[in-house]
BAMAR-175105 format. One record per residue (C-alpha): x, y, z. Coordinates in nm, 3 decimals, padded with zeros to 5 digits. Example, Ala and Ser with C-alpha at 12.3 -4.5 7.8 and 13.67 -1.06 7.14 Angstrom:
BAMAR-175105
01.230 | -00.450 | 00.780
01.367 | -00.106 | 00.714
This chain:
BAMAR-175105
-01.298 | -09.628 | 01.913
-01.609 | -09.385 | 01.879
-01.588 | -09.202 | 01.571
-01.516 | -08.830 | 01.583
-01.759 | -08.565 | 01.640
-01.838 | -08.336 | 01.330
-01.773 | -07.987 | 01.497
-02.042 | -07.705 | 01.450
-01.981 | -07.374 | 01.217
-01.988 | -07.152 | 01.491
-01.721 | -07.324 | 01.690
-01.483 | -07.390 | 01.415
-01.499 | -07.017 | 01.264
-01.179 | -06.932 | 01.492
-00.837 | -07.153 | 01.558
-00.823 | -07.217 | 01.952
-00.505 | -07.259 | 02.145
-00.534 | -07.354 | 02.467
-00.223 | -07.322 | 02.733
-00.130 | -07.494 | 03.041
00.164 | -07.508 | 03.296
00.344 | -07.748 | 03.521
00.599 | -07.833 | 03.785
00.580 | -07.512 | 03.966
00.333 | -07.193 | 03.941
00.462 | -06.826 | 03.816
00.610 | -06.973 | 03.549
00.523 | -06.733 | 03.328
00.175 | -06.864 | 03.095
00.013 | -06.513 | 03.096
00.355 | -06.393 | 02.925
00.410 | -06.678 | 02.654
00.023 | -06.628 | 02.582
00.031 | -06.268 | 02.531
00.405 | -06.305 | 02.327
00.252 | -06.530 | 02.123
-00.040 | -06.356 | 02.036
00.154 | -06.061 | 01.964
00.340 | -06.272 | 01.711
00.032 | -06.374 | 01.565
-00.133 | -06.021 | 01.534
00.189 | -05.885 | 01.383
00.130 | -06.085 | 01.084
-00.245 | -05.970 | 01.095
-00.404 | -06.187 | 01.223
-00.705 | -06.080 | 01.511
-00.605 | -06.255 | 01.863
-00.788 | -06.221 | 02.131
-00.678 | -06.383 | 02.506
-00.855 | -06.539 | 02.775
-00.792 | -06.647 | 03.108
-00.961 | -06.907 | 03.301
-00.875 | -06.951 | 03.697
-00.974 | -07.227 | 03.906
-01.038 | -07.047 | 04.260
-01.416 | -07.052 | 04.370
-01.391 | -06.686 | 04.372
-01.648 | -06.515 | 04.140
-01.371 | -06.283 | 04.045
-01.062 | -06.132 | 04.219
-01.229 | -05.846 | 04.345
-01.322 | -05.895 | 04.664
-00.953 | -06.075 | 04.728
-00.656 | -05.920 | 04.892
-00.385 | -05.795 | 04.687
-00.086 | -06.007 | 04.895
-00.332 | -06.317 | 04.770
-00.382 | -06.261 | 04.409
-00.163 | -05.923 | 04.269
-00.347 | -05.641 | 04.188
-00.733 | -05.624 | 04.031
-00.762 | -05.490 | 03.690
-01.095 | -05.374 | 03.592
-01.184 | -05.381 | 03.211
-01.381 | -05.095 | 03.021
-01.730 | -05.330 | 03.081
-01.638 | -05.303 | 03.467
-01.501 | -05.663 | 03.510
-01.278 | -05.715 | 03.808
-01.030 | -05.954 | 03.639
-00.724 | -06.151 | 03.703
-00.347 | -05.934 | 03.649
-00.282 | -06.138 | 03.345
-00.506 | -05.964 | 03.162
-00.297 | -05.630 | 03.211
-00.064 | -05.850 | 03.023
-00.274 | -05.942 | 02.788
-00.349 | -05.551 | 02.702
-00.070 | -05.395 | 02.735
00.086 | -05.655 | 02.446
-00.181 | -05.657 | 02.168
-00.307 | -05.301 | 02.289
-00.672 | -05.440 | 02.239
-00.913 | -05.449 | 02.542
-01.030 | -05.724 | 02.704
-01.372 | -05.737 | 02.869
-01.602 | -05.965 | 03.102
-01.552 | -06.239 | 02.880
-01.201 | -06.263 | 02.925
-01.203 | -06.393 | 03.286
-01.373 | -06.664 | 03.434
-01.337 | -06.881 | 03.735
-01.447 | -07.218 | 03.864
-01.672 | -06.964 | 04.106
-01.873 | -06.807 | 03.788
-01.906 | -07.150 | 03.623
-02.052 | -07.313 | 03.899
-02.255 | -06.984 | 04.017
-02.404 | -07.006 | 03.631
-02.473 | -07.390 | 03.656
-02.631 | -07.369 | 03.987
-02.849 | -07.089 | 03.920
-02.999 | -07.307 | 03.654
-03.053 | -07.564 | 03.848
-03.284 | -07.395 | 04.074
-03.494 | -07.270 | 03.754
-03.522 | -07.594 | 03.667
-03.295 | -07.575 | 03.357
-03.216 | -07.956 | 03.401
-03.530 | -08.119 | 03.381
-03.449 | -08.306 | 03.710
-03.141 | -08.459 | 03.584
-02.889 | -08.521 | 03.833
-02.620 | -08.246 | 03.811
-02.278 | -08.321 | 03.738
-01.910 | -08.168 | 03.689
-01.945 | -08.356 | 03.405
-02.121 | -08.278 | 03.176
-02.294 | -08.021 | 03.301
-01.973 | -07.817 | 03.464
-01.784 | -07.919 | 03.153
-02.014 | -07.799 | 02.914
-02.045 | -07.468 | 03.067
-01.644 | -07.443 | 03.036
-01.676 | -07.544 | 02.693
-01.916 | -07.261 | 02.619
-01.713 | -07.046 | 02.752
-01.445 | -07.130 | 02.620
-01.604 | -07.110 | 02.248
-01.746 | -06.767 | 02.331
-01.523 | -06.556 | 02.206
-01.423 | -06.727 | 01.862
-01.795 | -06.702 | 01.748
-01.835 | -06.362 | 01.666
-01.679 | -06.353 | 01.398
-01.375 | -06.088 | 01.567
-01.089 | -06.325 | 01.590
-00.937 | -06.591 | 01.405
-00.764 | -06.693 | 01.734
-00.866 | -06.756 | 02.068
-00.602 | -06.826 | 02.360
-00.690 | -06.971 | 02.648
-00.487 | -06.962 | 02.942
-00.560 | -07.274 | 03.182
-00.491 | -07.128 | 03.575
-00.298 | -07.341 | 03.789
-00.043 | -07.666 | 03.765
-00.147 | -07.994 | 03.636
-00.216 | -08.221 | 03.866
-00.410 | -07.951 | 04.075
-00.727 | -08.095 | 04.177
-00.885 | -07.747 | 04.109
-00.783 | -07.733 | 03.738
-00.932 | -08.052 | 03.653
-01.238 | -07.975 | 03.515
-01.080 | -07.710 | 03.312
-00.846 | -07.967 | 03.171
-01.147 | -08.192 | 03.094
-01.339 | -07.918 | 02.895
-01.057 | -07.907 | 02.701
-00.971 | -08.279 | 02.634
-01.366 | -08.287 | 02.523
-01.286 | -07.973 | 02.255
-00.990 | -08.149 | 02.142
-01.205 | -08.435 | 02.040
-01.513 | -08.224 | 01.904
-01.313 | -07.972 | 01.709
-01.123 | -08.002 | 01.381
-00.747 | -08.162 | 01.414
-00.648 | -07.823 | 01.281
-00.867 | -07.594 | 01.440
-00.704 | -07.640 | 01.783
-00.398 | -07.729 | 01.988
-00.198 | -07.735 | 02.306
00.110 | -07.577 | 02.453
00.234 | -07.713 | 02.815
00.445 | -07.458 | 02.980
00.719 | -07.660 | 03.208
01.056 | -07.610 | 03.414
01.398 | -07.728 | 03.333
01.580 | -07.659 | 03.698
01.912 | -07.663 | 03.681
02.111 | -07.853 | 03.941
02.452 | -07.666 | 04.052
02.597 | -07.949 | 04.237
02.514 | -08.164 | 03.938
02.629 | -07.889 | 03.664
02.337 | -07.963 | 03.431
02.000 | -07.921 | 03.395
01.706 | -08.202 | 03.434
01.447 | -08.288 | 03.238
01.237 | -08.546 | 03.454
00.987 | -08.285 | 03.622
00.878 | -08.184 | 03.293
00.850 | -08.556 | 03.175
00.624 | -08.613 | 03.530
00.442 | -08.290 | 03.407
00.377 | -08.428 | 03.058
00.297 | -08.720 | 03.172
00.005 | -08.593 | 03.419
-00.139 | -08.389 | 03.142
-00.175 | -08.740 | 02.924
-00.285 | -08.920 | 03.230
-00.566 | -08.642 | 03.203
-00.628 | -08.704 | 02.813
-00.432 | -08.406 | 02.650
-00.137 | -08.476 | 02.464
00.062 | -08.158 | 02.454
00.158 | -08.032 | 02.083
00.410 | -07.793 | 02.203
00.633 | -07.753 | 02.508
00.756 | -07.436 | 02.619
01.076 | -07.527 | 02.879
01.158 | -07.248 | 03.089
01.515 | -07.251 | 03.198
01.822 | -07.017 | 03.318
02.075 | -07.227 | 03.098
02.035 | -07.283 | 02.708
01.893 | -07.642 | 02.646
02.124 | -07.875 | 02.434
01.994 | -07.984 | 02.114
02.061 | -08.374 | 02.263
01.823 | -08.240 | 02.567
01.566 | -08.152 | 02.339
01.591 | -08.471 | 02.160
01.561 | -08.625 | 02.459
01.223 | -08.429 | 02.594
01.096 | -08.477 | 02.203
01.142 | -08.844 | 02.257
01.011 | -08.918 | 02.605
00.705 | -08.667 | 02.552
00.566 | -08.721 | 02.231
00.625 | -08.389 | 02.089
00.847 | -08.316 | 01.746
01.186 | -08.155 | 01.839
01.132 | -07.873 | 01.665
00.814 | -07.850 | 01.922
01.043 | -07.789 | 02.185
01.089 | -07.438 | 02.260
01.333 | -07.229 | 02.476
01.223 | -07.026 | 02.694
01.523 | -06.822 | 02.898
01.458 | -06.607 | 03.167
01.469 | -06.258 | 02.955
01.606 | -05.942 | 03.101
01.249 | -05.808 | 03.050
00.885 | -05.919 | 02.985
00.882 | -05.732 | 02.682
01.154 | -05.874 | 02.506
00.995 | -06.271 | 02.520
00.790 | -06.183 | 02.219
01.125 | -06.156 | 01.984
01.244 | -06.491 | 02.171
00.989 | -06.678 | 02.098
01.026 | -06.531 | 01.752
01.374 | -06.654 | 01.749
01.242 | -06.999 | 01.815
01.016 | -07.043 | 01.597
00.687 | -07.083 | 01.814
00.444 | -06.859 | 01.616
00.562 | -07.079 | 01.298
00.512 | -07.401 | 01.458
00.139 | -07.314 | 01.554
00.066 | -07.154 | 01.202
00.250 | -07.472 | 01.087
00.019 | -07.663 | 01.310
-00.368 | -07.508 | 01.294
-00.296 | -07.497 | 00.921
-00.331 | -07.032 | 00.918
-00.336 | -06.909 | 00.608
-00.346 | -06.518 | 00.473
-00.140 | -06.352 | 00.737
00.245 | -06.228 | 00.627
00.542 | -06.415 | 00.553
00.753 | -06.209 | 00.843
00.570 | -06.053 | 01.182
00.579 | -05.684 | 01.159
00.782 | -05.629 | 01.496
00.958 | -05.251 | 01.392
00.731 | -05.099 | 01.664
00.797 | -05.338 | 01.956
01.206 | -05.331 | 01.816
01.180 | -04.976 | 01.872
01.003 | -04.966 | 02.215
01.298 | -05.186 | 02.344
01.570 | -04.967 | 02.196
01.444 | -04.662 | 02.429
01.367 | -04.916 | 02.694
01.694 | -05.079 | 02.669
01.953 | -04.744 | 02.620
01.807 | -04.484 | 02.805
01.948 | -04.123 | 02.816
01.805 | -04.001 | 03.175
01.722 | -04.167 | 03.431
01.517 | -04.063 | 03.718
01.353 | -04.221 | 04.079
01.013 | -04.215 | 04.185
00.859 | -04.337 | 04.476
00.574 | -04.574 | 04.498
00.378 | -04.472 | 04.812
00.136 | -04.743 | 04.951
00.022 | -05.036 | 05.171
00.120 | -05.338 | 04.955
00.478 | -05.298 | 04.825
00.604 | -05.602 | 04.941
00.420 | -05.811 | 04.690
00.524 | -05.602 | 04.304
00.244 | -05.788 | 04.140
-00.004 | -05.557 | 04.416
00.100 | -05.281 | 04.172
00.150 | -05.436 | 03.853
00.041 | -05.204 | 03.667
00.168 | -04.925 | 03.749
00.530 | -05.060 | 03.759
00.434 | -05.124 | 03.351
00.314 | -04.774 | 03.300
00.632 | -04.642 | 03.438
00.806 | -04.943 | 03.179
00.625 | -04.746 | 02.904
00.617 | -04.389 | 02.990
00.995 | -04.441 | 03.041
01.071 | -04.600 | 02.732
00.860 | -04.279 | 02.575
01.118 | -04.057 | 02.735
01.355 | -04.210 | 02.683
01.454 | -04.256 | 03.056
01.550 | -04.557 | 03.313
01.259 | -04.509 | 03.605
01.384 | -04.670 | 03.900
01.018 | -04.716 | 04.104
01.080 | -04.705 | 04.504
00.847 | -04.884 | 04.686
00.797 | -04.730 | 05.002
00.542 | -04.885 | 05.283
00.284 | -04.612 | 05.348
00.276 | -04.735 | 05.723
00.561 | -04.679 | 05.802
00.583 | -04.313 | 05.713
00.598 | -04.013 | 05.970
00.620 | -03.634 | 05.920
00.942 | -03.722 | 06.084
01.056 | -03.988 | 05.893
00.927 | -03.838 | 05.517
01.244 | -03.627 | 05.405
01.453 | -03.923 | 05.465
01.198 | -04.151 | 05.321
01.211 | -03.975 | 05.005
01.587 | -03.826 | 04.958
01.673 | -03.868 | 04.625
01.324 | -03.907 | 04.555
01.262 | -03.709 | 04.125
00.889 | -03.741 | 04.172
00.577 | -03.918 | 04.429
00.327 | -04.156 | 04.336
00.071 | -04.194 | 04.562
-00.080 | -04.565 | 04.509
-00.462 | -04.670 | 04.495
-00.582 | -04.847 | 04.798
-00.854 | -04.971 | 05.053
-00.891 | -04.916 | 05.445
-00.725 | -04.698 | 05.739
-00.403 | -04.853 | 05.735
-00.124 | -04.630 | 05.597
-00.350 | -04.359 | 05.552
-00.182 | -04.086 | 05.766
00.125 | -04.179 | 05.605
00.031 | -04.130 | 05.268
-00.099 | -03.757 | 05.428
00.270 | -03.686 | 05.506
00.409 | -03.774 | 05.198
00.146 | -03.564 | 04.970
00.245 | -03.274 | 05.279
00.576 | -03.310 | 05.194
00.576 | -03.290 | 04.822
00.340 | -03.061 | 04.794
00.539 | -02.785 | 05.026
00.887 | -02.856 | 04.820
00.746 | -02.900 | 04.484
00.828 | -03.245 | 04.415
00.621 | -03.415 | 04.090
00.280 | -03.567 | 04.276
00.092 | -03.810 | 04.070
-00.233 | -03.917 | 04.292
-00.442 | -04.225 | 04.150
-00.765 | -04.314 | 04.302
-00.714 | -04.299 | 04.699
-00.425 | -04.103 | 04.582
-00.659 | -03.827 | 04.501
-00.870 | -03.889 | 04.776
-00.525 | -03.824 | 05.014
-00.482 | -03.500 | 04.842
-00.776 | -03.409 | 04.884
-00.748 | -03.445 | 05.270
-00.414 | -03.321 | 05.311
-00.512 | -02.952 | 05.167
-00.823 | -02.988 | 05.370
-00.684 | -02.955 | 05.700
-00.349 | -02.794 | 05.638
-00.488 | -02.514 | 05.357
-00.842 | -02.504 | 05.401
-00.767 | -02.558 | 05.771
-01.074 | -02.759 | 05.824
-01.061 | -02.943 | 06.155
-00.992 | -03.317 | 06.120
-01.098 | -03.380 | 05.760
-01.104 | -03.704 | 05.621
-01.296 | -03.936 | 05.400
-01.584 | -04.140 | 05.542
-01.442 | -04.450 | 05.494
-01.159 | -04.389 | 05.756
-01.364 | -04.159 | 05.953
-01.721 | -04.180 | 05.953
-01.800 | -03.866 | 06.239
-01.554 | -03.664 | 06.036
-01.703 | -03.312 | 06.118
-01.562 | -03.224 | 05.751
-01.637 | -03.494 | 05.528
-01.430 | -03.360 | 05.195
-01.472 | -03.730 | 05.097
-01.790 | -03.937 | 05.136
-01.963 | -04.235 | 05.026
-02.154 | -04.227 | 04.691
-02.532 | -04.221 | 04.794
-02.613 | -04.532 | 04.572
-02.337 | -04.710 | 04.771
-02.468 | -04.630 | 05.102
-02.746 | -04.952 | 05.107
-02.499 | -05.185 | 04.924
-02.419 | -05.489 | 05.182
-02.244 | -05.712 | 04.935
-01.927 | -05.617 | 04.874
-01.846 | -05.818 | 04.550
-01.865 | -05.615 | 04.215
-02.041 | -05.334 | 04.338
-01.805 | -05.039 | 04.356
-01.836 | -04.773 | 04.054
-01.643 | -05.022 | 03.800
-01.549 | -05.014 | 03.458
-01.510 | -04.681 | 03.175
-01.657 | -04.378 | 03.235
-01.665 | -04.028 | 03.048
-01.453 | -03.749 | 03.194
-01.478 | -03.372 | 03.049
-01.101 | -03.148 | 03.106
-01.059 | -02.797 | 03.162
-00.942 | -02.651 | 02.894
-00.616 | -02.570 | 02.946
-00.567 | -02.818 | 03.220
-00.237 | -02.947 | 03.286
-00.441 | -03.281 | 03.205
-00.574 | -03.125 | 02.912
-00.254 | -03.042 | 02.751
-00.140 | -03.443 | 02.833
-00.408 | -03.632 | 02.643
-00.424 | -03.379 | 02.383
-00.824 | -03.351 | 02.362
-01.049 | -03.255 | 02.610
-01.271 | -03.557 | 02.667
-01.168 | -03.878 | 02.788
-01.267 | -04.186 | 02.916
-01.100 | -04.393 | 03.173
-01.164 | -04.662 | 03.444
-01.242 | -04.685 | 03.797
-01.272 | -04.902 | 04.063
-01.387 | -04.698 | 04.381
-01.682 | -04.649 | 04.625
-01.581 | -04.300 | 04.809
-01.598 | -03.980 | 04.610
-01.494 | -03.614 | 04.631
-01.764 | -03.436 | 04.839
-01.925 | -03.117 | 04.578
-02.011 | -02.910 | 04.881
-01.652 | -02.879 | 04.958
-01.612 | -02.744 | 04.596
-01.615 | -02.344 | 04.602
-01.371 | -02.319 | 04.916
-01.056 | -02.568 | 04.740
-01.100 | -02.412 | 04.357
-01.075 | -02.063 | 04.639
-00.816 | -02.178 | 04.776
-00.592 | -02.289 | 04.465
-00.714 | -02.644 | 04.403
-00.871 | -02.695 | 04.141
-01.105 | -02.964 | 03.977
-01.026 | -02.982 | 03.656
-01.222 | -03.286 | 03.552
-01.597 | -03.400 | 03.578
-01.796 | -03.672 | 03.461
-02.041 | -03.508 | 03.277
-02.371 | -03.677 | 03.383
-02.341 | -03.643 | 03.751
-02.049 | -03.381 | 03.822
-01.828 | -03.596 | 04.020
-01.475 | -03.469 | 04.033
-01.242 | -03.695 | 03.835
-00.879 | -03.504 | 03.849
-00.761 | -03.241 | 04.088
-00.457 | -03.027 | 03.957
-00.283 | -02.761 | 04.163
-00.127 | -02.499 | 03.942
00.093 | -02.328 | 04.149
00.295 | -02.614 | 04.198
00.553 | -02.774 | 03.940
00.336 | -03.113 | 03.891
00.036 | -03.180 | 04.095
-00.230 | -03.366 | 03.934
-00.465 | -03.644 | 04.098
-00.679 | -03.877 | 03.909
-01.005 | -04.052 | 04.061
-00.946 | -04.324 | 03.789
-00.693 | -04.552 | 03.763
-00.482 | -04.459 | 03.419
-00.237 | -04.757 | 03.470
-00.495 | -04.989 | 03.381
-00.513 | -04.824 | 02.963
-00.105 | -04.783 | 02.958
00.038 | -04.997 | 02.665
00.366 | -05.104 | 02.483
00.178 | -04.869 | 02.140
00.026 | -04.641 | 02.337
00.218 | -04.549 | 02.686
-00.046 | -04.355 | 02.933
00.007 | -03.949 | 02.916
-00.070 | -03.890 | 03.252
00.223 | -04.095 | 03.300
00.440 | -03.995 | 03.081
00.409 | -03.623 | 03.178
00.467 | -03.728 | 03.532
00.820 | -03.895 | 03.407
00.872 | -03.598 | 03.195
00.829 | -03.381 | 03.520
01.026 | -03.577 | 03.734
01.336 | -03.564 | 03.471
01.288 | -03.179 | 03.501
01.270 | -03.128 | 03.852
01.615 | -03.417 | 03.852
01.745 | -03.138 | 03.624
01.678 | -02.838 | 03.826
């Protein structure tokens, strides 16, 4: 047997735990990953998540929501996987470029040094050359001396011919790091059979059983299930698996995301690792008072109000991710049940829109690319705008506004944005001039954090508190300045501006109970600790006008 590698400083200065799933997809990884690492951080210790996907892609940006969920964008203008919104919105730390890669930038980054000759005319391989760019990867984020834990989330099933090399990387690090500095947690199914009365155990001993055909040995199995698991089941899976028994962990579907942290509390799993990679100095007990307090208000509510989710990918909830969270958050903050309706901008009418939105305590007009839906999203800002329902416009949102008091205040003749109309005689929206000569369409939109300055005594003043913000975008099409004099004229008003070129970041209408439009996307910075104001004003509004 060859003798064990000695691991370097620099990759042992941080405890690496590295997660993978079987049996079926959307079992839930991104959530155990981010409950566990909020386990971890509330006994003090720094976590820090990343997510590694095995689609060519170079990132998700340039894929359609209905394949992949929504994009979030992180404050260094990565367009990541959704997970990530997980990942921030449970440790309330932000993730960046480093957080996300896929089998598209690995191979992108290995091929590009080929052709400068990086090599020295060596063949080049998945492995080791593949491999040891996962690795590095992989390692990144544990050498700077930030975290004493690094999660890695491994995309995919097992047995996926596309995760392989991922799973590789990490049999390697298992052999080059410390026993202690590193383990693994398989996330598997436990269906239960209703003709049979019981649930079954042999897809998760086929899952195990691929992952040690593939040289990892799990450490820990998470068992999802709808039915509590026997203690003779889990002797069972302990025995044909490898694993302690203690190592086998419960995992019941959970009447909300945000209450898996204190179940996985309740089973012991942030012991077992600690237990496991050897931690020492954090507390005896996780400090969960916060989070226990979050799901009081999220879990007894004293109002309880609907909004309506106008746009063009409802059918997939995951399109909007989120933004259904914000609401989770800015709900629990008021103490209120929001009940999102997802309405399908196409089909809207000026017809159709009172019925659409009967019962309706406030209108959230949804981000978005391309023609379709458009018009309809016009007739629903129309309509809420002329019987003062709560409008909350993000991104195209603001955009739609924009239009819709174009031609029916301003009464400019067929105003629209550029990008549904480009002869629009009135072009109140139009292309960004360092956009116009862009041809690729991958990561080249105005991405990432940037500064905002607030009116004073902006309705979006008053809801952060301060006057100067930053927040992040992920848009090509702007509001068009010449246009400027004739809406503030008219009673629209810009009431935000980045303050190195002028561009108009929020639109607020003051005659009207709530009517505020942001160019940015606020979901993306909503968290458990710190739920977005823009969003919680909107729910507070919405509970008013429910009221009145």
């Amino acid at each position: 047997m060859p003798e064990r590698q000695t691991p370097t400083p620099s990759a042992s200065a941080a405890k690496f735990i590295f997660v993978t799933g079987g049996v079926t997809s959307s079992l839930g990884k991104g959530i155990i990953s981010a409950s566990l690492a909020k386990l971890l951080q509330a006994r003090g210790f720094r976590v820090t998540i990343q997510k590694f996907d095995p689609y060519i892609n170079i990132d998700p940006g340039t894929l359609n929501p209905y394949e992949h969920g929504e994009c979030y964008v992180t404050d260094d203008g990565a367009e990541t996987d959704l997970d990530l919104g997980h990942y921030e919105r449970f440790l309330n730390t932000p993730t960046s470029q480093a957080n996300n890669v896929t089998t598209g930038r690995i191979y992108d980054h290995v091929i590009r040094r080929e052709r400068e000759g990086a090599f020295l005319g060596k063949t080049v391989q998945v492995v080791p050359h593949i491999t040891d760019e996962i690795k590095r990867r992989m390692l990144l984020l544990g050498q700077n001396g930030q975290f004493d834990v690094v999660i890695t989330e491994i995309g995919g099933c097992i047995g996926d011919i596309e995760s392989l090399p991922f799973v590789e990387a990490v049999r390697q690090l298992r052999w080059e790091l410390a026993d202690s500095d590193s383990l693994v947690i398989h996330l598997t199914l436990l269906p239960y059979l209703k003709a049979a009365g019981e649930l079954k155990t042999k897809p998760t001993q086929h899952s195990v059983r691929d992952l040690r055909e593939a040289g990892l040995q799990p450490d820990i199995l998470v068992c999802r299930s709808e039915h509590p698991i026997p203690m003779e089941m889990r002797r069972k899976i302990a025995l044909f698996c490898n694993v302690k028994i203690n190592s086998v962990i419960e995992s019941l579907d959970a009447d909300s995301i945000y209450s898996v942290p204190l179940l996985m509390r309740k089973e012991g799993l942030d012991e077992r690792v600690i237990k496991r990679l050897k931690m020492t100095g954090g507390a005896q007990q996780p400090d969960l008072e916060a989070w226990k307090d979050f799901l009081g208000k999220l879990k007894n509510p004293t109002e309880e109000v609907t909004v309506a989710l106008v746009g063009k990918y409802v059918e997939l909830p995951d399109a909007y991710k989120s933004i259904n969270e914000a609401f989770v958050h800015a709900g629990a903050q008021n103490e209120c049940k929001v009940t999102v309706r997802s309405i399908q901008s196409d089909h809207i009418t000026p017809d159709n829109i009172a019925g659409l939105l009967h019962g309706c305590d406030g209108v959230l007009v949804a981000p978005g690319f391309g023609e379709r839906g458009f018009e309809g999203k016009i007739a629903a800002v129309r309509y809420v705008r002329e019987n003062n329902i709560p409008f909350f416009g993000i991104c195209l949102g603001m955009q739609v506004a924009v239009v819709e008091f174009a031609r029916h205040v301003l009464g400019l003749q067929n105003a629209n944005s550029t990008e549904m109309d480009a002869l629009t005689p009135n072009p109140v929206i139009a292309m960004m001039e360092e956009q116009k000569n862009i041809t690729q369409k991958g990561g080249t939109m105005r991405l990432g954090a940037y500064a905002c300055d607030l009116r004073r005594g902006s309705r979006a003043a008053k809801a952060y508190g301060r006057n100067h913000i930053s927040e992040r975008h992920r848009h090509r099409y702007e509001f068009n300045n010449q246009y400027l004099a004739q809406f503030e004229e008219a009673g629209l008003q810009m009431t935000g501006t980045n303050p190195e070129t002028g561009l108009v970041e929020v639109i607020e209408l003051p005659s009207h109970p709530w009517f505020v439009a942001g160019q940015f996307h606020p979901e993306l910075k909503s968290t458990v600790e710190q739920p977005h104001p823009l969003f919680t004003r909107f729910v507070r509004a919405a509970i008013q006008h429910r009221k009145a």
